[in-house]
C-alpha positions in Angstrom: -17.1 70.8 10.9 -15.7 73.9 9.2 -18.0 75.0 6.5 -17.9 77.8 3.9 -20.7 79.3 2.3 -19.3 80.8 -1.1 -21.3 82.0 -5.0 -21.5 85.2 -6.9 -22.5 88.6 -5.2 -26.8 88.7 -4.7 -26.8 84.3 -5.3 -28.0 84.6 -1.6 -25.1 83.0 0.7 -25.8 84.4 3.2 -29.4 83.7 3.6 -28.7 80.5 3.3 -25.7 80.3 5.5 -27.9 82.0 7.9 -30.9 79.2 7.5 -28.3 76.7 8.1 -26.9 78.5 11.3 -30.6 78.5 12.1 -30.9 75.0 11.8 -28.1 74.1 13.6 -28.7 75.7 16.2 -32.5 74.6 16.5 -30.9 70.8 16.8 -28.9 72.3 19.7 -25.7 71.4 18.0 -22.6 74.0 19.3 -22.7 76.6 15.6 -20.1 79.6 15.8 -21.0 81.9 13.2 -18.5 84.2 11.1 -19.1 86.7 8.9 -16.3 87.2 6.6 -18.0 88.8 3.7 -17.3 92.7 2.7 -20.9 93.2 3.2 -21.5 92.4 6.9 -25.1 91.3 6.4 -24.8 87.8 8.5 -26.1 89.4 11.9 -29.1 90.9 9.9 -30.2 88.0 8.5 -29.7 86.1 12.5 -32.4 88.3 13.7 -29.9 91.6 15.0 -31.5 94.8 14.3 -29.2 97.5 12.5 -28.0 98.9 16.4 -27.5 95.9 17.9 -25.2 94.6 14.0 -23.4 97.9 14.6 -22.1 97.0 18.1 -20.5 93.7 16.9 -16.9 93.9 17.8 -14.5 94.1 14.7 -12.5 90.4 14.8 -9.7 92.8 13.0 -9.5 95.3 15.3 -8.9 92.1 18.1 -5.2 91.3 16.4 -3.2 91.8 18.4 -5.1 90.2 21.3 -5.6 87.1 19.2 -2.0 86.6 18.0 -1.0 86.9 22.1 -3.5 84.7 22.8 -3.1 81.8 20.2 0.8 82.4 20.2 1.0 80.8 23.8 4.2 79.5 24.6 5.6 78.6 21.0 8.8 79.3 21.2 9.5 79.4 17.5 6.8 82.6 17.9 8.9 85.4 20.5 6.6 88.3 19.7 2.7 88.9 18.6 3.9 91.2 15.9 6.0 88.6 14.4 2.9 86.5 13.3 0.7 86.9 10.1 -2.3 85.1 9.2 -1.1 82.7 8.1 1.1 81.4 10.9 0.8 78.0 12.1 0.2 76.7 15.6 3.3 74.7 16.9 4.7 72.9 20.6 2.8 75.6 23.0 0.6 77.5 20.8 -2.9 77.9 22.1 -5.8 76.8 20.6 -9.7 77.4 19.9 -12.2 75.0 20.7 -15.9 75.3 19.7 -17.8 75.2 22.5 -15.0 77.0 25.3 -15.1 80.3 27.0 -12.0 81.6 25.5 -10.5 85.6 25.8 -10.8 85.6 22.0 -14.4 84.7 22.1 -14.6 87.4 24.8 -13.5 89.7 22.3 -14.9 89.3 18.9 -17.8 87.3 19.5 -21.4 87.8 20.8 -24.3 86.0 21.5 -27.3 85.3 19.6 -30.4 83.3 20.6 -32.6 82.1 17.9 -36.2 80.8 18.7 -35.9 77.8 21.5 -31.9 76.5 19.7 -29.5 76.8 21.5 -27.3 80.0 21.5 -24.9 80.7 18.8 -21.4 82.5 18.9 -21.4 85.2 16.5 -18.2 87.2 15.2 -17.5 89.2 12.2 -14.3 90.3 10.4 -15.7 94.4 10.5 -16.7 96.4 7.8 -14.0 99.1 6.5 -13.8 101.9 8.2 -13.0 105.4 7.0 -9.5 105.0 8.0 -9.1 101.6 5.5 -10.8 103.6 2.3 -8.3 103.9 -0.5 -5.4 102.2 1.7 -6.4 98.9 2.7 -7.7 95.6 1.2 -10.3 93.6 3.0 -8.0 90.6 3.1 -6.3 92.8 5.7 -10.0 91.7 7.5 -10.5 88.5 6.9 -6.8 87.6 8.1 -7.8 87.3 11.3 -10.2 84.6 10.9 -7.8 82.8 8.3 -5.5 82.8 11.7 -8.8 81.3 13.9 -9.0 79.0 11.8 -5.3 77.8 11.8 -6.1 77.7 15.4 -9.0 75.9 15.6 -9.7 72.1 17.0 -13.1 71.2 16.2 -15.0 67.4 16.3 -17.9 65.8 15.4 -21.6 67.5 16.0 -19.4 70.6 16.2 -19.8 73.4 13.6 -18.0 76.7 12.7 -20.1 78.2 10.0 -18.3 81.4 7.8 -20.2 83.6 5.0 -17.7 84.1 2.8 -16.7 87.3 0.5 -18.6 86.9 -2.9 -16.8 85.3 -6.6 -13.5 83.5 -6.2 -12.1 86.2 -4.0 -11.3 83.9 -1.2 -8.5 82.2 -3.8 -6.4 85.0 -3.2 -5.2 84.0 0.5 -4.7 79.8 1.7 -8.6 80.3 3.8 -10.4 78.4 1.0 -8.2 75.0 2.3 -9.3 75.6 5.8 -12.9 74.0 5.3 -14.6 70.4 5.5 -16.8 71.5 3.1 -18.0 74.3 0.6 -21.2 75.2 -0.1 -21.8 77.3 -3.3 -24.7 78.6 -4.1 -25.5 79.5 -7.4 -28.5 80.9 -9.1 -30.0 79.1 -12.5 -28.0 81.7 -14.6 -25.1 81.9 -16.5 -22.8 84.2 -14.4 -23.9 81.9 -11.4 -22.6 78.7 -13.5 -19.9 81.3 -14.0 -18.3 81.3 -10.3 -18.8 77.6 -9.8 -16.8 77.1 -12.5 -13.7 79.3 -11.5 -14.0 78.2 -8.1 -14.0 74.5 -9.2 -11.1 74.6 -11.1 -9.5 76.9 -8.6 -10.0 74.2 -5.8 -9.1 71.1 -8.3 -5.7 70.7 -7.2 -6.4 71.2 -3.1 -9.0 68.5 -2.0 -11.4 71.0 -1.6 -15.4 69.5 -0.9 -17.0 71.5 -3.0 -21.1 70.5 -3.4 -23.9 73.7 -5.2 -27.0 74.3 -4.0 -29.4 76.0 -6.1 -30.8 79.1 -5.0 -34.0 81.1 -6.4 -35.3 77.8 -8.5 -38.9 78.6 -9.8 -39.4 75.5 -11.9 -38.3 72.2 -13.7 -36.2 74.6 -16.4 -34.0 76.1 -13.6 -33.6 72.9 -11.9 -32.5 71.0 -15.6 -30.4 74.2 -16.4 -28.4 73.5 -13.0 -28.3 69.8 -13.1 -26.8 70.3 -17.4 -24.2 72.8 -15.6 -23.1 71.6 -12.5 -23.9 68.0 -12.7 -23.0 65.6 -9.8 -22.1 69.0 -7.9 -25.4 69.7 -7.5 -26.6 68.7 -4.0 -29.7 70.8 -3.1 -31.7 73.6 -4.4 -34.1 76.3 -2.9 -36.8 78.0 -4.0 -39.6 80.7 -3.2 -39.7 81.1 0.5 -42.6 83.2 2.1 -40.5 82.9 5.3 -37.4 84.0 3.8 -38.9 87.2 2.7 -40.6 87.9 6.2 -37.4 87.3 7.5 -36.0 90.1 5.1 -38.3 92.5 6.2 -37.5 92.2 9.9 -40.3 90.0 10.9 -39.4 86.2 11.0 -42.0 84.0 11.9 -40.8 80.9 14.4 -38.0 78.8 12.3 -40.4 75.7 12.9 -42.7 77.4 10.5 -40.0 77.2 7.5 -41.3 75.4 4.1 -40.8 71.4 4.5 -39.2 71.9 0.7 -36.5 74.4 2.6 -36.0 72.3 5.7 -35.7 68.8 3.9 -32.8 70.8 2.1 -31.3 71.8 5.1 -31.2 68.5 6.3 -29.6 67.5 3.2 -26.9 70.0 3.8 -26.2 69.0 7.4 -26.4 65.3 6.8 -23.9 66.1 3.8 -21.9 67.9 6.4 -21.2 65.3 8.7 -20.4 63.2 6.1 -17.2 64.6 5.6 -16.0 64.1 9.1 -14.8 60.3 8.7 -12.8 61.6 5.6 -11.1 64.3 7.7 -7.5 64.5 7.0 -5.6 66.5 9.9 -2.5 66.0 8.4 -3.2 67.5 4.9 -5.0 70.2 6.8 -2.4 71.2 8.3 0.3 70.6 5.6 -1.7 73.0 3.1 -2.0 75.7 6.2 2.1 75.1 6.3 2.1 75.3 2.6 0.2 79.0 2.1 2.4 80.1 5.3 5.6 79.6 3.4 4.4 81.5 0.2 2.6 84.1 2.2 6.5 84.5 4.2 8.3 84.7 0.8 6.0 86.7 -0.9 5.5 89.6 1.8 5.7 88.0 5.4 9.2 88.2 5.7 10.1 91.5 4.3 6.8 93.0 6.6 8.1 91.4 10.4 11.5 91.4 9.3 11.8 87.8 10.3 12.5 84.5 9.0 8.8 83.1 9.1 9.7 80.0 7.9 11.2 79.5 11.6 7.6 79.3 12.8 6.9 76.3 11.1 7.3 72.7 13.5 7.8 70.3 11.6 6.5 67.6 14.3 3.6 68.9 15.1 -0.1 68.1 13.7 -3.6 70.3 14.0 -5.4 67.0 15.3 -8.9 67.2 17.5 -7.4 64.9 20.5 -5.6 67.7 21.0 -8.8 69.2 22.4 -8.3 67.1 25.5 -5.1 68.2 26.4 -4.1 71.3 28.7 -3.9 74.7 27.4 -0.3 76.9 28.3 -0.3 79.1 30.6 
């Protein structure tokens, strides 16, 4: 399962992303963890003190390694520097399995026990550095995960989890298509109300699973205010969490020691989850990732690489998880 935790700067995201990396990973499920968000606050909230959150390698920064890695063979791909973020795997490309040693994973990602669950993999897009201030936007970040993704085979009782960048920003590149299922959390306010609405509509037209969860409810008003604004959408909520603020401070106690209240809802979220695996449809996902490569080509790709990116598109072939089984190129 590919799931994207999304809501409005502060909602809490990536607490709650990071509670449900926890609890993955206390089932002993297979979790790879992303953080994609400008503020890289998903290894913090893991347990990683500021030293060891500072060492993460930059998935950006990795590029060029993962476009010669994932290019493979593809003969419709001749050079690295002729792919973008968007580009699609094809006949020969490599891919990214969940639970592999891979040299991408060697790269960009690092390790992170939690309590007695089993490890998780743990990459992040990289903040901006002093070089990127004034010149760069961050989607020129999160483009490498957007091309992980593209690249990705993942099946069931297998998660990749990714704490998005905050508000709608994640409409302005094809990544938003690239999940089973969205998870926005929004706060019992009017500007939270405010992004689940723009994101909604946003996602109308693209199939997107989009489910809220309430964050910071304190009482039967904030749980009628959510349920009057987001109706059906509504899935879950959270609310005061003794543990989540000991966690804040640096101190977690064990995860076991979460409130029932917090853990029933992260059951809800899982079981929600998996739900959406028997309505997995490879070939949309992988007609939308075509789709967002064209426009991307047209729009810049094209006049960047000085190539016809439209040429990297094969038409026969379809992102499918039995492809997991078969032989990587050389």
């Amino acid at each position: 399962m590919k799931i994207a935790f999304v809501g409005k700067g502060g909602s809490g995201k990536t607490t709650l992303s990071s509670l449900f990396i926890r609890h993955l990973a206390g089932d002993r499920a297979p979790v790879i963890a992303v953080d994609a968000d400008i503020n890289q606050h998903l290894a913090a909230a893991l347990g990683l003190d500021e030293a060891e959150a500072a060492e993460l390698p930059a998935m950006g920064a990795q590029l060029p390694l993962i476009k010669d890695y994932l290019r493979g063979t593809n003969p419709r791909i001749p050079s690295a520097e002729t792919m973008i973020k968007t580009t699609p795997p094809g006949e020969g490309s490599r891919l990214l399995r969940v639970d592999e040693d891979n040299p991408v994973y060697r790269a960009c990602a690092r390790t992170v026990r939690l309590d007695r669950g089993a490890p998780v993999r743990l990459m992040a897009t990289g903040p901006f550095t002093e070089a990127d201030l004034g010149v760069a936007c961050y989607h020129s970040k999160v483009g490498a995960v957007e091309l992980c993704l593209n690249h990705l085979v993942d099946g069931p009782g297998e998660y990749v989890v990714v704490d998005m960048t905050a508000g709608s920003d994640s409409f302005a590149s094809g990544m938003f298509t690239r999940f089973d299922m969205t998870f926005l959390v929004a706060e019992p306010t009017r500007k939270g109300i405010a992004v689940y609405r723009q994101y909604k509509a946003y996602a109308r037209d693209f199939g997107i699973s989009l489910r809220v969860i309430g964050n910071k409810v304190q009482g039967q008003d904030d749980l009628d205010f959510l349920r009057e604004e987001a109706g059906d959408d509504l899935l879950t909520t959270f609310g005061h969490s003794d543990w989540v603020r000991a966690m804040e401070k640096g101190r977690p106690p064990l995860f076991e020691l979460l409130e029932e209240p917090n853990r029933k809802a992260l059951r809800t979220l899982r079981e929600t989850a998996d739900g959406t695996y028997e309505r997995r449809d490879w070939e949309r996902y992988t007609r939308q990732m075509v789709h967002f490569h064209l426009r991307n080509a047209e729009s810049w790709g094209n006049a960047k690489t000085g190539a016809d990116l439209a040429a990297q598109v094969d038409p026969a072939f379809v992102l499918d998880e039995r492809l997991a089984a078969t032989p990587q190129p050389v």
